[in-house]
Every structure is written in C-alpha cells, then in structure tokens.
DRENTI-330820 format. One record per atom (N, C-alpha, C): residue in one letter; x, y, z; residue number from 1. Coordinates in pm, whole numbers, m for minus. Each point is the difference from the previous one (the first is absolute). Layout:
REM DRENTI-330820
+---------+--------+--------+--------+-----+
: residuo :      x :      y :      z : num :
+---------+--------+--------+--------+-----+
:       a :      X :      Y :      Z : NUM :
...
+---------+--------+--------+--------+-----+
This chain:
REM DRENTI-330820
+---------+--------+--------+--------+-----+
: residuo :      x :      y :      z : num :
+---------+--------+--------+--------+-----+
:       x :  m1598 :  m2476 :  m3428 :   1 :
:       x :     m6 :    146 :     m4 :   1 :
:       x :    m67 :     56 :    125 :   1 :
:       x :   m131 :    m87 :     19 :   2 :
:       x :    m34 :     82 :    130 :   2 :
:       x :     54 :    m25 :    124 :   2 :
:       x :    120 :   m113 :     21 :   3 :
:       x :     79 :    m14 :    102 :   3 :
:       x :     79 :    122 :     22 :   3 :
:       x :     95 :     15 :   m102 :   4 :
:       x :     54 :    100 :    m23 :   4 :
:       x :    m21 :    122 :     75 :   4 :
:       x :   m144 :    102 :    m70 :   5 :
:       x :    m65 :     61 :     29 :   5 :
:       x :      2 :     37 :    138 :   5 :
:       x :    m88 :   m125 :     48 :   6 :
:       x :    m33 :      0 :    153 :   6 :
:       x :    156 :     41 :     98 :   6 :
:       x :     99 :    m84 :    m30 :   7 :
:       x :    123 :     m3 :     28 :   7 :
:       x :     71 :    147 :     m3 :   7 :
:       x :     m3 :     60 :   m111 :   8 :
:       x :     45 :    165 :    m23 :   8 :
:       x :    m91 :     79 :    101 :   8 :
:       x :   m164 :    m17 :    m10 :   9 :
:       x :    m63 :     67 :    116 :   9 :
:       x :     60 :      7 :    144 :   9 :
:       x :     33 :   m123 :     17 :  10 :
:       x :      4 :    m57 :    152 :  10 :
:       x :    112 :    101 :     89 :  10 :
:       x :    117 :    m91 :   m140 :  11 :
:       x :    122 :    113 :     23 :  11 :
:       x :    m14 :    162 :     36 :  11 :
:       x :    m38 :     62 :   m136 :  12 :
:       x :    m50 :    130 :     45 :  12 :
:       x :    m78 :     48 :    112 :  12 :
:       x :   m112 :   m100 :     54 :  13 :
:       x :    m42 :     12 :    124 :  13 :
:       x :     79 :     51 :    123 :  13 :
:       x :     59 :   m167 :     m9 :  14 :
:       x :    134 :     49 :     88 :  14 :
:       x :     79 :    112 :    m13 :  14 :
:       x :     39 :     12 :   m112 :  15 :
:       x :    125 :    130 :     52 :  15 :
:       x :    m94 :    134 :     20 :  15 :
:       x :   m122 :     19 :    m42 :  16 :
:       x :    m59 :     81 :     18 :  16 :
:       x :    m56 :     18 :    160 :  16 :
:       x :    m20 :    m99 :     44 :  17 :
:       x :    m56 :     59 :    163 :  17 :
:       x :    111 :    m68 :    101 :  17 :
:       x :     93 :    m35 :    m35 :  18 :
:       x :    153 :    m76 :     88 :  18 :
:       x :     m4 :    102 :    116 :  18 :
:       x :     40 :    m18 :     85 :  19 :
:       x :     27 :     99 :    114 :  19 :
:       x :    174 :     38 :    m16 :  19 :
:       x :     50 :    112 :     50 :  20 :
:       x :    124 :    m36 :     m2 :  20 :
:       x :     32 :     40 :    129 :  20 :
:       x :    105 :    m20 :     17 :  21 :
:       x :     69 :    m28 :    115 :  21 :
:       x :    m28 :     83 :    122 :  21 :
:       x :      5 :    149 :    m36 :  22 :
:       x :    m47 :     69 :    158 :  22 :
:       x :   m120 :     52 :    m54 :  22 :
:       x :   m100 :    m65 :    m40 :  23 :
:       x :   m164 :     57 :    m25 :  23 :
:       x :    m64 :      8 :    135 :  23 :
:       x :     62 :   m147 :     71 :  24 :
:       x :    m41 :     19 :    124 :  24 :
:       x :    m17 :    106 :    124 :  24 :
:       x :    125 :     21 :      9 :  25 :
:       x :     29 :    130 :     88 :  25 :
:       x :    m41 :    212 :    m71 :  25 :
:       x :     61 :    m84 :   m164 :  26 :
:       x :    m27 :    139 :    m34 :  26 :
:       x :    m79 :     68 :    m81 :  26 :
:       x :   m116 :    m95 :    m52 :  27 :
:       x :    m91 :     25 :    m93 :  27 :
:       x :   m169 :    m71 :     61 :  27 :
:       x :     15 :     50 :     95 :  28 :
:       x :   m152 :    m49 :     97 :  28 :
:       x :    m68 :     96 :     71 :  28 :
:       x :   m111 :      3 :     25 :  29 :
:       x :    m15 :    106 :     55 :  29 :
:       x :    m59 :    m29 :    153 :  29 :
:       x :    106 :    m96 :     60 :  30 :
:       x :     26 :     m4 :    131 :  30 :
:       x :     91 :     59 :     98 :  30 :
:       x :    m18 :     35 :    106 :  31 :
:       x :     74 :    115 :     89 :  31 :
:       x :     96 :   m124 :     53 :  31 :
:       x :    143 :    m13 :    m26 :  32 :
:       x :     73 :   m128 :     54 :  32 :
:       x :     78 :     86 :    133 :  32 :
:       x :     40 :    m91 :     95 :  33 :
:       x :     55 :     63 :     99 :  33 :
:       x :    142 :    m34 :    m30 :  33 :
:       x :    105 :     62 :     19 :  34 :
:       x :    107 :     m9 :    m27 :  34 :
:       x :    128 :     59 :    117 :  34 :
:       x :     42 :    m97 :     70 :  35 :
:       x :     71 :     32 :    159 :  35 :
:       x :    165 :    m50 :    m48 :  35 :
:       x :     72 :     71 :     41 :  36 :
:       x :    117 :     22 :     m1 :  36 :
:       x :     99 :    m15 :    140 :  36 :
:       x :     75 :    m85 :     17 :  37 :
:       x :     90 :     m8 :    112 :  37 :
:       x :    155 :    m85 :     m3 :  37 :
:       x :     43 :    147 :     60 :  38 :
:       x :    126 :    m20 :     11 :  38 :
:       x :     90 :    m68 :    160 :  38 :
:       x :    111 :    m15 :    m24 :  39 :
:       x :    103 :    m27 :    129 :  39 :
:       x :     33 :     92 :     75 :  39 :
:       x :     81 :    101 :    m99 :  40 :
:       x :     35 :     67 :     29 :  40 :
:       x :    m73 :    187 :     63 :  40 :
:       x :     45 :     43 :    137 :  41 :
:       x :    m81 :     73 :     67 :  41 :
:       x :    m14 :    150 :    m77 :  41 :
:       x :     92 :      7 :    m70 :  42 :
:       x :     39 :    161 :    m87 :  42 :
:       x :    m34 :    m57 :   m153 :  42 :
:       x :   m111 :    m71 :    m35 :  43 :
:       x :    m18 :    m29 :   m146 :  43 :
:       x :    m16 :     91 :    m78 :  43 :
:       x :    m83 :    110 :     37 :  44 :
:       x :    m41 :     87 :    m77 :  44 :
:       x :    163 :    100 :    m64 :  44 :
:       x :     92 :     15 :    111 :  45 :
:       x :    135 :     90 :    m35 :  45 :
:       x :     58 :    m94 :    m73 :  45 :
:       x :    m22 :   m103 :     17 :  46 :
:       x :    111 :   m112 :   m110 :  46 :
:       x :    m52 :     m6 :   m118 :  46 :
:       x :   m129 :     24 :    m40 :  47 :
:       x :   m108 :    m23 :   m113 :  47 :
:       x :     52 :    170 :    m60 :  47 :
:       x :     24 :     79 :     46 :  48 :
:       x :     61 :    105 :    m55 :  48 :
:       x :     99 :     m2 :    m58 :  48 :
:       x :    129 :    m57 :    109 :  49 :
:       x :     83 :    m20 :    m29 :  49 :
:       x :     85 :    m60 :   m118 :  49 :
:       x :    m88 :   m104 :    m46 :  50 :
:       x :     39 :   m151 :    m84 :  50 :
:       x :    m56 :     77 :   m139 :  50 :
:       x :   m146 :    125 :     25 :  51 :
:       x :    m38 :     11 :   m113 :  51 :
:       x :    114 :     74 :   m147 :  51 :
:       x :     92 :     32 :      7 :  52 :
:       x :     60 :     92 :    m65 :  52 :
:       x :     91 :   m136 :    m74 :  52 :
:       x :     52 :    m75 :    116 :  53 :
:       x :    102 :   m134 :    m21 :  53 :
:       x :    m80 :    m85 :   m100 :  53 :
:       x :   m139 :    m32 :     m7 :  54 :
:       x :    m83 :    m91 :    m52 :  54 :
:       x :     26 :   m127 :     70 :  54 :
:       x :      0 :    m19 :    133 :  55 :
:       x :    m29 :   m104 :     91 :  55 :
:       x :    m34 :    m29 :     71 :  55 :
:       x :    m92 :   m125 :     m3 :  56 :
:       x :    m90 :     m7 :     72 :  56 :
:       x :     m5 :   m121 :    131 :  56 :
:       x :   m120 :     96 :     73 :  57 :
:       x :     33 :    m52 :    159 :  57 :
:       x :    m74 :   m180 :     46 :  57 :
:       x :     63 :    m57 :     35 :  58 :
:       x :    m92 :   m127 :     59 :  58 :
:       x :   m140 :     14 :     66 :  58 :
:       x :    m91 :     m6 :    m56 :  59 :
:       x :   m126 :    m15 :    110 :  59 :
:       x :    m78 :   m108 :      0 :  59 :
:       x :   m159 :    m11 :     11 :  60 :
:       x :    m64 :    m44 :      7 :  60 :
:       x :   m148 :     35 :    m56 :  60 :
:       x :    m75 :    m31 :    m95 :  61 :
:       x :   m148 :     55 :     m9 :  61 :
:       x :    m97 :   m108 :      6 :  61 :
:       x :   m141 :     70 :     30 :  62 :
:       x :    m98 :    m65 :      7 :  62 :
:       x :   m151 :     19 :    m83 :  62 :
:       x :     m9 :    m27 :    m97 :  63 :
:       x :    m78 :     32 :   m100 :  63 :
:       x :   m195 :    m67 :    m34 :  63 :
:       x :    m55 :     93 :    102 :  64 :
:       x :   m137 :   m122 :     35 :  64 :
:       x :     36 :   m126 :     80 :  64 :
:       x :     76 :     62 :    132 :  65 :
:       x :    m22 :   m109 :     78 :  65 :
:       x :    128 :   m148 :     m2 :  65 :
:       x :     17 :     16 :   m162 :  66 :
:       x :    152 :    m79 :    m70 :  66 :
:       x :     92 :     62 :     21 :  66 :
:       x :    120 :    m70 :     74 :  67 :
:       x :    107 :     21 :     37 :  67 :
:       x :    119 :    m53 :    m31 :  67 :
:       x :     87 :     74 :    m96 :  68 :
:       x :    121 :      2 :    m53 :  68 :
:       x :    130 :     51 :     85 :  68 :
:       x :    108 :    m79 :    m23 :  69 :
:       x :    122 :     58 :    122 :  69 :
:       x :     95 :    m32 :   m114 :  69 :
:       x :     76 :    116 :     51 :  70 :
:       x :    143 :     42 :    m50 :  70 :
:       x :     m4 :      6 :   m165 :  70 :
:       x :    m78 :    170 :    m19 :  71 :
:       x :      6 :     61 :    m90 :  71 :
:       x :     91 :     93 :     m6 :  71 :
:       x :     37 :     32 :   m164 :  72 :
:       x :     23 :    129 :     26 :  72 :
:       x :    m63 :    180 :     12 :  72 :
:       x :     39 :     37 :     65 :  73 :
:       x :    m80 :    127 :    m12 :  73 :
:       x :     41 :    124 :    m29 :  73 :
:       x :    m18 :     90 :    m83 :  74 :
:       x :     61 :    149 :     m5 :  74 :
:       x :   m116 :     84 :    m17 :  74 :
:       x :     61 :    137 :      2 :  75 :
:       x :    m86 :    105 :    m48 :  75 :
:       x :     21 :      7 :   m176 :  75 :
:       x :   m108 :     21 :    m60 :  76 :
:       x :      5 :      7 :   m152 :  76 :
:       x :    m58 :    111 :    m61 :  76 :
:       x :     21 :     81 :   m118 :  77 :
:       x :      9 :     50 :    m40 :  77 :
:       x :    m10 :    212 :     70 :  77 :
:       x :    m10 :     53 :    m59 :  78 :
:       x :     52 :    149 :     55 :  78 :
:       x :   m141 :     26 :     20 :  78 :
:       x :   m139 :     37 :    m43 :  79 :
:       x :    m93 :     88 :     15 :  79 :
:       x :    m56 :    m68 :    175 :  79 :
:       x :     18 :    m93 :    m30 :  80 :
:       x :    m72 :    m59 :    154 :  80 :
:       x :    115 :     m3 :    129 :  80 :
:       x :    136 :     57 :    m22 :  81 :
:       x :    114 :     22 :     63 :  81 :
:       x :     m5 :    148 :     57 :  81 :
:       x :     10 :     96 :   m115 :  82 :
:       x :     16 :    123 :     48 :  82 :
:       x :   m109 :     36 :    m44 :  82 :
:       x :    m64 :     39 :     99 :  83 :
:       x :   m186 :     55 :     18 :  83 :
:       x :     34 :    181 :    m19 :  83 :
:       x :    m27 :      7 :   m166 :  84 :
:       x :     42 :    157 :     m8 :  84 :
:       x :    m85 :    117 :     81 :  84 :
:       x :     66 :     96 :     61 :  85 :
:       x :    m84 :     94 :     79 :  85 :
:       x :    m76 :     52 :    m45 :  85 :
:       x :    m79 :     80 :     81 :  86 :
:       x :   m161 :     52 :    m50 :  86 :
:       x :     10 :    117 :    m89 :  86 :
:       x :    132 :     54 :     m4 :  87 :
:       x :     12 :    174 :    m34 :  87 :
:       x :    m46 :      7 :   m149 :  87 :
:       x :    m39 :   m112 :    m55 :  88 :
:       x :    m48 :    m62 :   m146 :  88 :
:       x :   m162 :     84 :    m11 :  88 :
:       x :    m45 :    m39 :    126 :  89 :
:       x :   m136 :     53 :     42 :  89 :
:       x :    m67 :    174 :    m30 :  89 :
+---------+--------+--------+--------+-----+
C-alpha cells in the first residue's frame, strides 16, 4: 500500500511541475533575443505579399545565440498586421 501511495505521489509530482514544451521561450521571465534572416533583398514586400496566400517565406532564425536554418516564416495574425490608426484616440 505504501508503495503504491508513494508511486501515485511521484506521478502527480510529475505531471504537476513537467515543463512543457515552449515554457522555455514563453513562460520565463527572461528577455530572449530573437534575430531573423532572410535571402531574399525585398523580404519584408514578399512577407506582405504571401500574407493573404498563407505562405510562407524560407529564412533563417537565431534564438539566444542558437541557430536554426530553413524555417518557415510568415506574418500571423491581423492585430499585429494592421496597426489600427490613432483617430480611436
């Protein structure tokens, strides 16, 4: 019984403080640097471009220094796209 016990604790331990998957990057309260690079010289008009199509451009990022190649990249969702004007003000 008190194997048991101990065993049900342990478990619950675990799932109780588990990390999951992007705790790292997105649940810390560290300032991460996050660098972005492309091939192409007009990225930013193609990153417009592709956004409506939903496709995304080949790049490169660098996340603390860690460096990942040949991601994909787009612009995502609308509030951080179209920056509504001030006349709100």
């Amino acid at each position: 019984m008190k194997i048991s016990l101990l065993f049900l604790n342990l478990i619950f331990f675990c799932l109780l403080y588990s990390q999951n998957p992007g705790d790292y990057l997105f649940n810390t309260p560290i300032i991460h640097t996050i660098k972005i690079y492309f091939n192409q010289p007009n990225w930013y008009d193609s990153l417009i471009y592709y956004k409506p199509l939903d496709i995304k451009m080949k790049g490169d990022i660098e996340i603390d220094g860690y460096y990942i190649s040949s991601v994909g990249i787009q612009f995502k969702g609308n509030s951080s796209f179209n920056v509504p004007s001030k006349t709100y003000l």
